[in-house]
SERO-4910 file (N, C-alpha, C, O; in steps of 0.05 Angstrom, whole numbers):
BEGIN
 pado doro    nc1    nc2    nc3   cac1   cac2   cac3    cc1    cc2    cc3    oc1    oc2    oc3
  Unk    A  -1444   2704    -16  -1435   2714      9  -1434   2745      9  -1447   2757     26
  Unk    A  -1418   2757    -11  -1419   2786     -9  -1444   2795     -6  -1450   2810     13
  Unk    A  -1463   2788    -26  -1492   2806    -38  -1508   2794    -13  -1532   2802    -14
  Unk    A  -1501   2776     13  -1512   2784     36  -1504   2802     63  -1517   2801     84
  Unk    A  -1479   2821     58  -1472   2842     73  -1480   2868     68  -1486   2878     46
  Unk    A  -1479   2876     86  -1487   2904     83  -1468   2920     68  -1445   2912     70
  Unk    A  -1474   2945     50  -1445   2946     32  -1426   2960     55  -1411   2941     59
  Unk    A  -1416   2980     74  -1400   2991     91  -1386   2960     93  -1368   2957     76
  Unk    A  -1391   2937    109  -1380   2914    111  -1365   2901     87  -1344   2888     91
  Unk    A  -1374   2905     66  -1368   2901     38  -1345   2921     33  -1322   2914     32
  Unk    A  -1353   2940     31  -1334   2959     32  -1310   2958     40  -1290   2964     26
  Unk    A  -1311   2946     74  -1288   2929     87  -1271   2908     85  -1250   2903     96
  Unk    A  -1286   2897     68  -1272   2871     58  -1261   2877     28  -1248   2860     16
  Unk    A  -1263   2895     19  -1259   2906    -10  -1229   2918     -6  -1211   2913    -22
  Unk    A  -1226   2934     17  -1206   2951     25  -1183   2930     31  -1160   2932     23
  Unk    A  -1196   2907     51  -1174   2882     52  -1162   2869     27  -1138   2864     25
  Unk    A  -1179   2864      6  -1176   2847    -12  -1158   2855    -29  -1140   2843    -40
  Unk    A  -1167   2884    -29  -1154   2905    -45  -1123   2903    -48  -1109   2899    -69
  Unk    A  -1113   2909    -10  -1101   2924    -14  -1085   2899    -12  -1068   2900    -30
  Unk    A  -1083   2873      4  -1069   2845     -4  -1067   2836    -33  -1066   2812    -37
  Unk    A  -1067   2851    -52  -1077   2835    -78  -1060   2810    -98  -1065   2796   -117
  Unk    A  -1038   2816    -78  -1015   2798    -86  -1026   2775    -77  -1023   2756    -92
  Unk    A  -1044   2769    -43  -1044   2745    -46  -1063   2735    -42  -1065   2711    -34
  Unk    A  -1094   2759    -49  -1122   2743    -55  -1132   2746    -89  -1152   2738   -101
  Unk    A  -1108   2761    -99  -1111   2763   -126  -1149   2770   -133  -1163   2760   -150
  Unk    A  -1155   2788   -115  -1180   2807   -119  -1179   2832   -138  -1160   2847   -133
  Unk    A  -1193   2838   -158  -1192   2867   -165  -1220   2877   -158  -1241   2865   -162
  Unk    A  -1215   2902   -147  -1237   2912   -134  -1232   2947   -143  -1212   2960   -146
  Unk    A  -1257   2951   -147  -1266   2978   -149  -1293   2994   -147  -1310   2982   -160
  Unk    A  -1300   3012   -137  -1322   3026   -140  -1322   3045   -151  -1303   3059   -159
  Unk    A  -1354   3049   -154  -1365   3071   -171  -1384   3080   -152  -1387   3071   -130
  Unk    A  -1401   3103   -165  -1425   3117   -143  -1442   3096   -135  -1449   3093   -112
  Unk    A  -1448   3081   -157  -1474   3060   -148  -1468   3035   -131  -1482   3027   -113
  Unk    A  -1436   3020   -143  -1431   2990   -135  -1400   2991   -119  -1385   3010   -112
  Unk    A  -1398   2970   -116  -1367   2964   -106  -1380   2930   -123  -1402   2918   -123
  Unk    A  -1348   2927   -137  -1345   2913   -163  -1318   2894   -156  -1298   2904   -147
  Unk    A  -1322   2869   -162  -1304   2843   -154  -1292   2834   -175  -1309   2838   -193
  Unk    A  -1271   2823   -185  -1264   2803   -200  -1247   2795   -189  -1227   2808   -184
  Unk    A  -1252   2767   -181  -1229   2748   -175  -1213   2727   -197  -1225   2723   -218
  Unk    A  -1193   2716   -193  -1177   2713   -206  -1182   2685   -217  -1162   2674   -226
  Unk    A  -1201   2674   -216  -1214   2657   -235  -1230   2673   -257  -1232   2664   -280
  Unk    A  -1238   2689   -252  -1255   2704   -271  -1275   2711   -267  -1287   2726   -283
  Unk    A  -1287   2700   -239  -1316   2706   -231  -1320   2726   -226  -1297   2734   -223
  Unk    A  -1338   2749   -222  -1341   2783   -220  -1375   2779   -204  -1394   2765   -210
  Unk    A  -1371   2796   -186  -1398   2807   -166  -1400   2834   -160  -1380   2843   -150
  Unk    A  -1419   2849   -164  -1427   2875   -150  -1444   2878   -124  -1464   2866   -118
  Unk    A  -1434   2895   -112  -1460   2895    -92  -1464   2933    -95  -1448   2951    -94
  Unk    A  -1494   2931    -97  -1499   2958    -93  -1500   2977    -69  -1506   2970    -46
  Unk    A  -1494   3001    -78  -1492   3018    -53  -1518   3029    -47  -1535   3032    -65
  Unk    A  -1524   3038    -16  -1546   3043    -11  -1559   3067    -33  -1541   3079    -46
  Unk    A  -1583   3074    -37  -1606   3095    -41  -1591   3122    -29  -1582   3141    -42
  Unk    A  -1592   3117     -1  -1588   3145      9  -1554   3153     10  -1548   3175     20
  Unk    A  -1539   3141      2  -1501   3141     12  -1485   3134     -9  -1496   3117    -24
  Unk    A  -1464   3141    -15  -1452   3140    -32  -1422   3132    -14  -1420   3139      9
  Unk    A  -1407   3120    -24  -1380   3117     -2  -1357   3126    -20  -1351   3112    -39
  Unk    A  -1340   3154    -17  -1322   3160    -23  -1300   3153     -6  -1302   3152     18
  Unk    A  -1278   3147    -21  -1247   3146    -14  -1227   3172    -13  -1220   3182    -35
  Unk    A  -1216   3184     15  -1204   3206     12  -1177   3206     14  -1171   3210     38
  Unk    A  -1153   3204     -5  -1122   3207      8  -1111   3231     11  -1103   3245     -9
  Unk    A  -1109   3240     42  -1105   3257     45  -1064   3261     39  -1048   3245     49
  Unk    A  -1058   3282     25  -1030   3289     19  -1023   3311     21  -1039   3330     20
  Unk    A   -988   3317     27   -970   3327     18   -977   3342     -7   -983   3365    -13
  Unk    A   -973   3310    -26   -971   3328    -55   -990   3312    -63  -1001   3299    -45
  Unk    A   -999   3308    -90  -1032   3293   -105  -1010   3269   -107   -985   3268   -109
  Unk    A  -1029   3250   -106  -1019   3226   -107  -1017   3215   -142   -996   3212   -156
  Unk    A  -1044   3210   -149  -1054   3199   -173  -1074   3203   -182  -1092   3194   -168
  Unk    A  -1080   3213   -199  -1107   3221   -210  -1128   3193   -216  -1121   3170   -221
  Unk    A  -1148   3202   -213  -1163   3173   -208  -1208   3182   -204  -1222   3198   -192
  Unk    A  -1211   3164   -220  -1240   3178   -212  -1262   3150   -203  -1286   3152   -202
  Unk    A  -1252   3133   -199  -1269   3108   -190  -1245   3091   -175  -1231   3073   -184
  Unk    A  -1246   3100   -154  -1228   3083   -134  -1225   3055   -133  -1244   3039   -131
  Unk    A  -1190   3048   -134  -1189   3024   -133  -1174   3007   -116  -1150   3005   -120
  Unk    A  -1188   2992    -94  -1170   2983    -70  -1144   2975    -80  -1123   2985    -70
  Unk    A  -1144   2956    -99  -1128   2941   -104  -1100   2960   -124  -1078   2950   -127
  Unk    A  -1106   2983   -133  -1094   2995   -148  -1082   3023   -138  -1061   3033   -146
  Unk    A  -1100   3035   -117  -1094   3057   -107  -1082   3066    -89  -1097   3071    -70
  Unk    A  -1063   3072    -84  -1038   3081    -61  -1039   3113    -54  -1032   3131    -70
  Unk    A  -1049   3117    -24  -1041   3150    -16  -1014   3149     -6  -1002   3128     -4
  Unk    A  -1004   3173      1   -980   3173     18   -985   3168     46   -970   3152     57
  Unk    A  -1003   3177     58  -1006   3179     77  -1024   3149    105  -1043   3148    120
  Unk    A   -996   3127     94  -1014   3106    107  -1017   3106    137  -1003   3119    152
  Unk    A  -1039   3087    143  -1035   3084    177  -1035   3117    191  -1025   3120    213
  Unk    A  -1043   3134    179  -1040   3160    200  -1057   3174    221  -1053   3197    213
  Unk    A  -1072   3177    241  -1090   3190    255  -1102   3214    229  -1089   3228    213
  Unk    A  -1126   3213    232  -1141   3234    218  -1163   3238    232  -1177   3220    241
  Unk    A  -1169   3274    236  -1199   3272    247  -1218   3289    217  -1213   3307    201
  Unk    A  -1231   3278    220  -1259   3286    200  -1279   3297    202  -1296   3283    213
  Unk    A  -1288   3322    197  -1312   3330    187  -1328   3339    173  -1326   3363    179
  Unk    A  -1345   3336    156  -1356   3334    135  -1385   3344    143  -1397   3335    163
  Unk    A  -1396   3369    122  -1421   3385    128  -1431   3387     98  -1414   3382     81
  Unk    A  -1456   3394     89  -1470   3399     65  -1459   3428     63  -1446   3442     78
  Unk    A  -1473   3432     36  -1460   3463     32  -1475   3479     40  -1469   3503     35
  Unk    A  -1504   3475     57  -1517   3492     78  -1508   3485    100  -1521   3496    118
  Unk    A  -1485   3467    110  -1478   3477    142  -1490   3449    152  -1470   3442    164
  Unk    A  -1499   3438    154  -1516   3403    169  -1492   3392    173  -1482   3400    152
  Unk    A  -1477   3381    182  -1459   3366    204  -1472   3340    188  -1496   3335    188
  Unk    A  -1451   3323    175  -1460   3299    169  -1442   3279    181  -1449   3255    182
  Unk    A  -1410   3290    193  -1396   3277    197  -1374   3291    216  -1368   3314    214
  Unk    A  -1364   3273    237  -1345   3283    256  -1341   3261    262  -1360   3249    272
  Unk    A  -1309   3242    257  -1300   3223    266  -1268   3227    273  -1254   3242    260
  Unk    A  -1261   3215    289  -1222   3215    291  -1223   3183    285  -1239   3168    295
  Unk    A  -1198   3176    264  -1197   3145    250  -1169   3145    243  -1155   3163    252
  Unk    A  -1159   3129    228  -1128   3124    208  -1143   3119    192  -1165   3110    190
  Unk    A  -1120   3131    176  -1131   3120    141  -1110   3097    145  -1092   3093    160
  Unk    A  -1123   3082    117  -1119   3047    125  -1103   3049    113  -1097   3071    103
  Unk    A  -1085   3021    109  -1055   3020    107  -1047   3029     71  -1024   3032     62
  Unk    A  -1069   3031     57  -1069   3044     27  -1067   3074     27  -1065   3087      7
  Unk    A  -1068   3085     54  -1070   3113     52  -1092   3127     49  -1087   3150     40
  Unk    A  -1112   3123     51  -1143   3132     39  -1158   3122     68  -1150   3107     85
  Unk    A  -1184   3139     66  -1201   3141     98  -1225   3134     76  -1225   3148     55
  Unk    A  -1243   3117     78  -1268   3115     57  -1288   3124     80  -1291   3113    101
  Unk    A  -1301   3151     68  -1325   3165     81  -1350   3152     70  -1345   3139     49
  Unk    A  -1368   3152     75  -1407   3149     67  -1417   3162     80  -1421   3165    104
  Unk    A  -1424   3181     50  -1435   3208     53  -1464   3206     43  -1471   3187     30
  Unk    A  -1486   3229     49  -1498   3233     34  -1499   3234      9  -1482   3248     -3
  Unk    A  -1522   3218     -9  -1523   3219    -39  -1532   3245    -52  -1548   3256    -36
  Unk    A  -1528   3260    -74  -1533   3279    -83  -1529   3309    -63  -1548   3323    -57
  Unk    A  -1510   3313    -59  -1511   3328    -39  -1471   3340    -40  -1453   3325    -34
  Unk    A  -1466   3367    -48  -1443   3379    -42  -1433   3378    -14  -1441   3395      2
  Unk    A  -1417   3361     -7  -1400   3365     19  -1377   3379     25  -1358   3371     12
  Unk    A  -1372   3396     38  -1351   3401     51  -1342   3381     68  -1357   3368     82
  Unk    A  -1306   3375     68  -1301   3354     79  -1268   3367     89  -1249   3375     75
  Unk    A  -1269   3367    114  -1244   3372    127  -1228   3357    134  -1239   3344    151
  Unk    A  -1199   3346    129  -1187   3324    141  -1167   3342    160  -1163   3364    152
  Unk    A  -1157   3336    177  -1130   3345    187  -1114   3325    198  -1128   3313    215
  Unk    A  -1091   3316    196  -1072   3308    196  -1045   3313    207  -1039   3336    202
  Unk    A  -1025   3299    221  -1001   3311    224  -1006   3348    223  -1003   3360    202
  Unk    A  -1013   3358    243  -1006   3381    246  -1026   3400    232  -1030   3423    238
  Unk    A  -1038   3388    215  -1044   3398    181  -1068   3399    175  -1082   3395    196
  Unk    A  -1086   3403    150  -1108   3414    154  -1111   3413    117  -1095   3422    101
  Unk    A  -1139   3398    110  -1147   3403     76  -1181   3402     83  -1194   3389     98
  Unk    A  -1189   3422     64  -1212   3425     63  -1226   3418     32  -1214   3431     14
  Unk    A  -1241   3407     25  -1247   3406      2  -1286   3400      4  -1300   3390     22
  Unk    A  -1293   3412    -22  -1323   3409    -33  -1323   3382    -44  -1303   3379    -58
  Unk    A  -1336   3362    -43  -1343   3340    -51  -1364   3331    -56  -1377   3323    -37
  Unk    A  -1374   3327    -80  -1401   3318    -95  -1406   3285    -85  -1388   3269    -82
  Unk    A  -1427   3279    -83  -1437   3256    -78  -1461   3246   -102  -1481   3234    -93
  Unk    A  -1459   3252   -126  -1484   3245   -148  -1463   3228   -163  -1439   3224   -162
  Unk    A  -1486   3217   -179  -1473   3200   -205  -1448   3205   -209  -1427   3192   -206
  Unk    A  -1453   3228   -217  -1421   3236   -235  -1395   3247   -229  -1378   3259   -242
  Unk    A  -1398   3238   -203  -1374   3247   -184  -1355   3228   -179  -1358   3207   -190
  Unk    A  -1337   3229   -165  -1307   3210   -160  -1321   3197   -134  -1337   3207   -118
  Unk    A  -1309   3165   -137  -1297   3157   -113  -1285   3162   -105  -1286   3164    -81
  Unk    A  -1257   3170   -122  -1232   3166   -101  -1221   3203   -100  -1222   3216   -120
  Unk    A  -1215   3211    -83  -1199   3233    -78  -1179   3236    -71  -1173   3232    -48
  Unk    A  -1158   3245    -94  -1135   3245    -88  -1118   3275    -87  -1093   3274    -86
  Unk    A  -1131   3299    -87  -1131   3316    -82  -1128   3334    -63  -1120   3356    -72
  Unk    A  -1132   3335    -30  -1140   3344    -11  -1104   3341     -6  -1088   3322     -5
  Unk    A  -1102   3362     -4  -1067   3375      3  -1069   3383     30  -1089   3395     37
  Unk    A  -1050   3377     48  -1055   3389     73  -1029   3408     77  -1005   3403     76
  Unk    A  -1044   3432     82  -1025   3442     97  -1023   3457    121  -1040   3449    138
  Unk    A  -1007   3478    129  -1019   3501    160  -1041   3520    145  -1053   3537    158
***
């Protein structure tokens, strides 16, 4: 069933599974390439992420939440649940890759899909507030961001 959705969809159901884990007993996590299953029989599925996109997780805060470099629905808590956020996100020459207004979901985290290999600038603002951060999209970069401090 999974390895016939598109991963963004996957993605979506990852963030559900995740963040219920008390009572679908899912562990879920991604990396640059996959988003990664084990359910609580033992069975485990990946589905890969597209060629061109990579899907980062951003919790936007107050203060850093948790240090973390492969985001984990099921494990990861921002402060900032359920909150209006608007987004935009540009390469580090200026290209507009992203402009959305959303909530980050009830874990506190907004999951972006960004361009692959490619430094982003990524703006969140919030409550009043405002974080700007550079964000890598290659191999060796984070899913999860827990970094982006907002302030005036």
């Amino acid at each position: 069933m999974l390895t016939e959705l598109a991963a963004p969809a996957v993605m979506d159901l990852a963030d559900v599974w995740g963040m219920d884990n008390a009572q679908n007993k899912v562990g879920v996590w991604t990396t640059s390439r996959e988003i990664h299953f084990i359910f609580a029989h033992g069975a485990r599925t990946s589905v890969s992420l597209p060629d061109d996109r990579m899907v980062v997780s951003i919790a936007p805060c107050l203060r850093k939440t948790h240090p973390c470099k492969d985001h984990t629905p099921s494990r990861c808590r921002g402060e900032q649940a359920d909150v209006a956020v608007k987004v935009k996100a540009a390469t580090a020459e200026g290209r507009a890759v992203l402009d959305m207004a959303t909530k980050t979901l009830p874990n506190g985290f907004v999951d972006l899909w960004l361009p692959r290999n490619e430094k982003i600038d990524v703006t969140i603002a919030a409550l009043g507030l405002t974080a700007t951060q550079r964000i890598g999209t290659s191999d060796a970069d984070f899913t999860c961001v827990t970094t982006m401090e907002l302030h005036y």
